[in-house]
N, C-alpha and C positions, 0 to 999 in steps of 0.2 A: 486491635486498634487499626484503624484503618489513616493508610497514608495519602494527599489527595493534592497534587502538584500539577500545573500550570503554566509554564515556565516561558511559550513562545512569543515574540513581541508579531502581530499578526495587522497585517495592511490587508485591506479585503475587501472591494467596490471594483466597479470598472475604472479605470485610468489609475489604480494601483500601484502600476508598473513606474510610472512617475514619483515613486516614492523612493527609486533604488537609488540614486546618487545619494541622496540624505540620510540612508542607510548606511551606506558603506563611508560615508564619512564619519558617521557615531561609531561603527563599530572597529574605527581606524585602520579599513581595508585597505593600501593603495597599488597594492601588485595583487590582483583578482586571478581568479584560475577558476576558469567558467569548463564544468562539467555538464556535456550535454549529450545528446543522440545524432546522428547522421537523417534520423526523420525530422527534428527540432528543423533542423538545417534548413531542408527542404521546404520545408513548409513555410520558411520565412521567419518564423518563429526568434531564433539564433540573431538575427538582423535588429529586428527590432527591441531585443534586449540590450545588443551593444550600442543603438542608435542610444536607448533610454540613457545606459549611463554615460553618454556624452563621449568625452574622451576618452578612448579608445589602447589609449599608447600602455603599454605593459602589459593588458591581459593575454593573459594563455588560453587559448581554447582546446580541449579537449573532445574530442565528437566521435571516438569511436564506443560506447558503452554499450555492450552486448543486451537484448532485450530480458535476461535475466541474467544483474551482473555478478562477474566472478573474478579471483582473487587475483588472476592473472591479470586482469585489468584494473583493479586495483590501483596494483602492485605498478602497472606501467605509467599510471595518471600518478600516482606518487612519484614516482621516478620523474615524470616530469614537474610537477609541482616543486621538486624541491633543487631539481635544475635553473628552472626558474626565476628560484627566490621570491618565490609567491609568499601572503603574509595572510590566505584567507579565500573563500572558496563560493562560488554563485552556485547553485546547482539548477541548470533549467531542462524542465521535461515533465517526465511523468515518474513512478515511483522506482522505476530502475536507474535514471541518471541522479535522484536523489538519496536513492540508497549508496550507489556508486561513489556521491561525493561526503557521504554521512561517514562511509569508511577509508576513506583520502582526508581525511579530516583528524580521524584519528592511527592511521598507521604513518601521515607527515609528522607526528609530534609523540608517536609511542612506540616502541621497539618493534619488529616483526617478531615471529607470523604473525599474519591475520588471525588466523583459526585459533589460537591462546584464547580470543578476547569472544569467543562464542559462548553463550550464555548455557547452552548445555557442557561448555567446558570449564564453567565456572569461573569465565572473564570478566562477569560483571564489575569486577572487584578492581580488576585488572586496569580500568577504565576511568581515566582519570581525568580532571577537568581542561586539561593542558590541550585538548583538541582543537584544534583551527576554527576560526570563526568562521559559520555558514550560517548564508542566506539562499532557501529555498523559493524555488518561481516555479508552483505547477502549471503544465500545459494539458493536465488531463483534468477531471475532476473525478477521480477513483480512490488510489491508494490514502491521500493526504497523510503522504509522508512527509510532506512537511511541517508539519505538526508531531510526527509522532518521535519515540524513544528511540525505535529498531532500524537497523537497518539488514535485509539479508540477501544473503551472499551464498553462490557456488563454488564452496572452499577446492581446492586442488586434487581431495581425494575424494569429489563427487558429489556431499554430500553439503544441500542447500540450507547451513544454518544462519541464525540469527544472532546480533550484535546489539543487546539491550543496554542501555542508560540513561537515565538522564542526561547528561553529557553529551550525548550524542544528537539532542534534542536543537534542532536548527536555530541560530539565534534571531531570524528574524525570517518569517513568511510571507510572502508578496503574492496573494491569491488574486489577479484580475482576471473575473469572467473570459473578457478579451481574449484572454489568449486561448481559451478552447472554442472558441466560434468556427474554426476551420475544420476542426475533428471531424474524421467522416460517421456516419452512420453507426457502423458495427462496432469501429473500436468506444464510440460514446456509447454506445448497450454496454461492453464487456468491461468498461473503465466505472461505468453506473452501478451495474450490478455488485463490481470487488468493490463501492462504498455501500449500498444495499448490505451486502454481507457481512461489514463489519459491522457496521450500526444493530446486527438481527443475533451478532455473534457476542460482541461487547457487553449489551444487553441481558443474555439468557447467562454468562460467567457468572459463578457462584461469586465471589472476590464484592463484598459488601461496599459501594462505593453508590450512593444515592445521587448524585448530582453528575459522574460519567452516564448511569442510565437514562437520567434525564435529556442529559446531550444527544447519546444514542438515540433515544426515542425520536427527537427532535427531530438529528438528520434520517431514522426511517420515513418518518413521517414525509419528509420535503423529498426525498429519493422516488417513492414509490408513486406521486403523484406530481412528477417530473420530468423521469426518465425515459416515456417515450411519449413526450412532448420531446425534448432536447435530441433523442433520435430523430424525431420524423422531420422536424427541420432548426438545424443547426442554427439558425440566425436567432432564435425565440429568448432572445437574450434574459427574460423572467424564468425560464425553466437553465437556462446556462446557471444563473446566476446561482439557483437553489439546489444545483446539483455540485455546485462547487463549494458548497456551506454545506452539504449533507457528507461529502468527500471529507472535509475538513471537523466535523464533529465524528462521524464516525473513527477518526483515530486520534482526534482528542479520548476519545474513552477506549483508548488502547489499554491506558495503564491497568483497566479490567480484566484484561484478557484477554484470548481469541479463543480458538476450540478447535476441534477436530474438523471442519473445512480446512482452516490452515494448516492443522498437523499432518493434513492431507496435500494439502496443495503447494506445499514448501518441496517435498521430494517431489510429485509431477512434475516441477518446476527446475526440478536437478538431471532429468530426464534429455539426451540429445534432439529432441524432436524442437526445442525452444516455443515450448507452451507458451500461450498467456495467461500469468497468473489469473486476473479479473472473471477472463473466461472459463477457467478451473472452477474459481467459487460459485459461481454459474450455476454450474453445472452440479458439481456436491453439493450443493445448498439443500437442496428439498431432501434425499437421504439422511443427510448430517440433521435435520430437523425433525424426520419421522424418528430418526432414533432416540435423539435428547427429551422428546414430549415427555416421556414416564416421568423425566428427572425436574421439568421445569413446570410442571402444573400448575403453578400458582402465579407465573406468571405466562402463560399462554392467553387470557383473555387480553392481557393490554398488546402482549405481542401482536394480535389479530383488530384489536383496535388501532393500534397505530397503523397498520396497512389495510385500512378499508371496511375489514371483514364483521363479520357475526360473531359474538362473543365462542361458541363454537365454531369457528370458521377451520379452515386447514391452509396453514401458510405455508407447507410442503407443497399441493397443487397449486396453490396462487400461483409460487416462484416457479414451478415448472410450465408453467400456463406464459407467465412471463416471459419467460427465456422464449420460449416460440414464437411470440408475438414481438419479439426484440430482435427476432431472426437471428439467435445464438445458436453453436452447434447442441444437437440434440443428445449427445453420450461422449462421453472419453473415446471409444467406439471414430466418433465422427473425426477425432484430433488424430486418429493412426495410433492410437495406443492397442498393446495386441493384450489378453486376456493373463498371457503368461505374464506381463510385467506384474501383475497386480500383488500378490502377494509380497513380493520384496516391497514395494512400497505400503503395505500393512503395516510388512514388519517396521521401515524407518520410519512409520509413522508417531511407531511408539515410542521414537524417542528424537522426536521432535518438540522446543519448547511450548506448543501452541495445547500438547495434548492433558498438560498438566492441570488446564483450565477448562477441561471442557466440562461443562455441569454433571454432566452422567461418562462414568469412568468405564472407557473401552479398552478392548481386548483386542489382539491382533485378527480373530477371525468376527468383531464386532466391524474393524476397518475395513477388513475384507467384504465384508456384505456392506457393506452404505458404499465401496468401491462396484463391486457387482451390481448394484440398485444404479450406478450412475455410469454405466456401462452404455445402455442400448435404451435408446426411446423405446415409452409404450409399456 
């Protein structure tokens, strides 16, 4: 039996953003705790969120979130939220300040540790509806965590697990175009690509759910013949628009699954170098795909139809043909990763939540080689 839940109240057009006072008075916010990044900041982004909801008086702003966040920050933005006397939580950014505020949501209103409530530690359970209300404002159009269950985290002892529930699911999403018009160039490829991935990853999950695939397809569809219109130049408000609905259905059909890209790219992401996920999936996409063909035959024709191609098509070379023409780096290799990391991260691939769903069931030196295949261009 299959389970098939929907849960986020979702604003989604340009001028959007003007929906946020209205918001937070249904959801009887009035001491906000705005979780955000020091590049939101920057960019002006941060301004025009507090200009939206008018008065100003009591929110806390939070801006320091690490670009893959961890427990320790957390754990500091709860310390301050509940100094505070915050009643509720904005999250604005991209999928680290909203993961960051997905688990400030539920560690201000659940016991500590964090890491109890990770899904490979069997926290799901643990996670109860008592979480603070959050409203998510993406500023990229990639993860659409706004939308999604999970939130993940670089726990204390290294390793970057996930925090699944419903519960955790933002209560209201305010997607305006707008606010990715300023995104530069590269990070719009590498924020493109990690919704590309979900949508290609969602998709091929064995987990029988006909109407997330259909979403999935949807946003591959609108990704692939978008995202480098929305590279090459940033204003093309028609390619903004569909790269932030391909964002936003690609993890709507999270509750599918994901696969060995993420069960891969959760530990890169635990790694001190501070990867970007987006650019991770990049980059294992075409490996991670030459390897699952055996297992997903039957649907590899619409796979290759929703991106362009011949019913024989190869959507391993499309995406790596892509990633160059997005001017993404060309291997792990290019990010300073050295050869020897690779195998520890085979191993914690395997017990990573991501790898449970991957259609075709790998091995630690099956990890190892799609890691080696995503090594070195060429």
């Amino acid at each position: 039996m299959a389970t098939i839940s929907y849960l986020t109240t979702i604003q989604f057009d340009y001028g959007a953003l003007g929906t946020l006072p209205a918001e937070l008075r249904r959801l009887g916010i009035r001491r906000p705790f705005l979780a955000t990044d020091k590049g939101v900041g920057a960019a002006g982004l941060l301004q025009r969120v507090l200009d939206a909801m008018g008065g100003t008086e009591g929110t806390v702003v939070y801006d320091d979130t690490p670009p893959n966040p961890t427990e320790d920050a957390v754990v500091a933005a709860t310390d301050l939220y509940r100094d505070r006397g915050c009643d509720g939580i904005v999250a604005v950014g991209g999928g680290s300040a909203i993961d960051l505020a997905k688990a400030v949501a539920l560690l201000a209103t659940h016991p500590a540790p964090l890491q109890q409530y990770a899904a490979v530690e069997g926290g799901a359970a643990r996670i109860t509806a008592q979480v603070a209300p959050l409203v998510a404002i993406p500023t990229t159009a990639g993860t659409g965590s706004e939308v999604g269950r999970g939130s993940v985290i670089v726990m204390r002892d290294g390793r970057k697990l996930g925090l699944l529930s419903p519960h955790l699911l933002p209560k209201v999403a305010i997607c305006d175009p707008e606010l990715t018009l300023s995104l530069p160039p590269l990070l719009t490829a590498a924020t493109g690509m990690d919704a590309i991935a979900h949508c290609i990853e969602t998709f091929l999950a064995p987990a029988v759910n006909p109407p997330a695939e259909a979403i999935a397809l949807d946003g591959l569809r609108r990704g692939i013949r978008h995202i480098e219109r929305a590279t090459a130049d940033g204003t093309d408000r028609e390619a903004r628009w569909n790269m932030m609905m391909a964002a936003m259905e690609g993890a709507m059909a999270f509750q599918k699954g994901l696969g060995a890209v993420h069960a891969l790219s959760h530990p890169l992401g635990a790694v001190p170098l501070r990867l970007h996920h987006g650019t991770l999936n990049a980059i294992l996409l075409p490996a991670v795909l030459r390897f699952n063909k055996p297992a997903v035959a039957a649907k590899w024709a619409t796979l290759c139809e929703a991106m362009g191609l011949p019913q024989d098509g190869d959507p391993a070379a499309f995406i790596a043909d892509l990633n160059r023409r997005l001017g993404l780096p060309s291997g792990l290799e290019a990010l300073g990763l050295e050869r020897a990391q690779l195998p520890e991260i085979a191993e914690k691939a395997l017990k990573d939540h991501c790898h449970a769903t991957n259609p075709r069931t790998a091995t630690a030196d099956d990890y190892l080689g799609m890691l080696n295949d995503s090594y070195r261009a060429g």
